[in-house]
N, C-alpha and C positions, 0 to 999 in steps of 0.2 A: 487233043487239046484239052487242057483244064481250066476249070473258071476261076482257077487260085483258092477254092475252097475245099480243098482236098481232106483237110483235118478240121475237128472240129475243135469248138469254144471248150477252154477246160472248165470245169466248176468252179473253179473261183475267178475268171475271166466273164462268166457269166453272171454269178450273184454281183460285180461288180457293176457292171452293166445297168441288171437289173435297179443296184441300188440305187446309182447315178438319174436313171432315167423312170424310175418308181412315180412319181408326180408330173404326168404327162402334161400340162397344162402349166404348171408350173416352170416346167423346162422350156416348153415354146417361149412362154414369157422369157426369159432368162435369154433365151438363145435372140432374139429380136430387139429386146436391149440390147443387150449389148452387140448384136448385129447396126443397129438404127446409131449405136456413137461410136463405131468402130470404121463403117463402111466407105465411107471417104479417104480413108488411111492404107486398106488394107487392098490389093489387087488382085484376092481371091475373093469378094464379098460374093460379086455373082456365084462363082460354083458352092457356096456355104448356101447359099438359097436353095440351087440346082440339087442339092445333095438333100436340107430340109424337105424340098418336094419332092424327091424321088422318097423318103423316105417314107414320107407321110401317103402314100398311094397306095391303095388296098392290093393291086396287083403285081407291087414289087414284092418279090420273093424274100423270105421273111429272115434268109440269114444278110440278104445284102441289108434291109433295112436294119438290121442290132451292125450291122458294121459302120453304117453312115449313120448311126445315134452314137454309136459308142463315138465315134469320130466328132462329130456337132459336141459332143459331152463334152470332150476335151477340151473344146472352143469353149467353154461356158464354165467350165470349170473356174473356181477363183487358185488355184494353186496351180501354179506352169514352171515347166523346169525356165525359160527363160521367159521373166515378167513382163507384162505386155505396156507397161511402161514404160523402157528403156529403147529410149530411137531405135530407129532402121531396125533393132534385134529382137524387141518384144514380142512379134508374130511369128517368126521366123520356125519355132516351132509348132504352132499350131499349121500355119502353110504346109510343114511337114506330114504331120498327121493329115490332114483333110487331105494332102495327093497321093500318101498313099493309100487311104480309103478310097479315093477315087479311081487311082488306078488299078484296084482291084477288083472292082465292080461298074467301072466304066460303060459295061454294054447295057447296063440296067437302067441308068441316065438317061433317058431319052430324048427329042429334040423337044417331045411338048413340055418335060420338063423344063431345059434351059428356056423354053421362052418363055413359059410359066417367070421365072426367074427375071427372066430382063422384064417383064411387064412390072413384078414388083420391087426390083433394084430402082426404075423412073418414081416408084410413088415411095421410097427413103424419103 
């Protein structure tokens, strides 16, 4: 059985990464805004938490965490191939992106994550 990490990040998949998420404190902010006016709308907010805290855990292994940043990145991003403006369609691709980030590294998610996640989805 593989964990879906068979091959690695190329080098310019990684300086990208890198440059996106370079101002770590920066990003949370970024990622929280727009998590905090988004959340009500979107019916992945919880796993966009669940994925932030698995991320941020010093004993998640360190290629799941650049894949659930790279992934959050996406979300935080201001340029998306479909704008998060437009009804029903604006998320649809970030939805995209964050499941399959998630289903890649699914087993790394743990449950104290997710409740981690619903304690702070209540205080949105």
């Amino acid at each position: 059985m593989t964990d879906g990490f068979t091959s690695r990040f190329s080098p310019e998949e990684m300086a990208e990464i890198r440059k996106s998420l370079r101002d770590e404190a920066r990003f949370g902010a970024e990622f929280f805004g727009r998590l905090k006016r988004v959340a009500r709308r979107i019916p992945f907010a919880e796993d966009l938490l669940a994925a932030w805290i698995c991320a941020r855990d010093p004993a998640t292994p360190r290629r799941v965490r650049m894949t659930l940043l790279a992934a959050l990145g996406y979300f935080v991003l201001p340029l998306d191939a479909l704008p998060d403006i437009m009804p029903l369609l604006g998320f649809t691709d970030d939805a995209a992106v964050i499941a399959a980030a998630l289903a890649a590294v699914a087993s790394s998610i743990t449950p104290a994550h997710r409740d981690k996640a619903k304690q702070a989805m209540a205080e949105l």
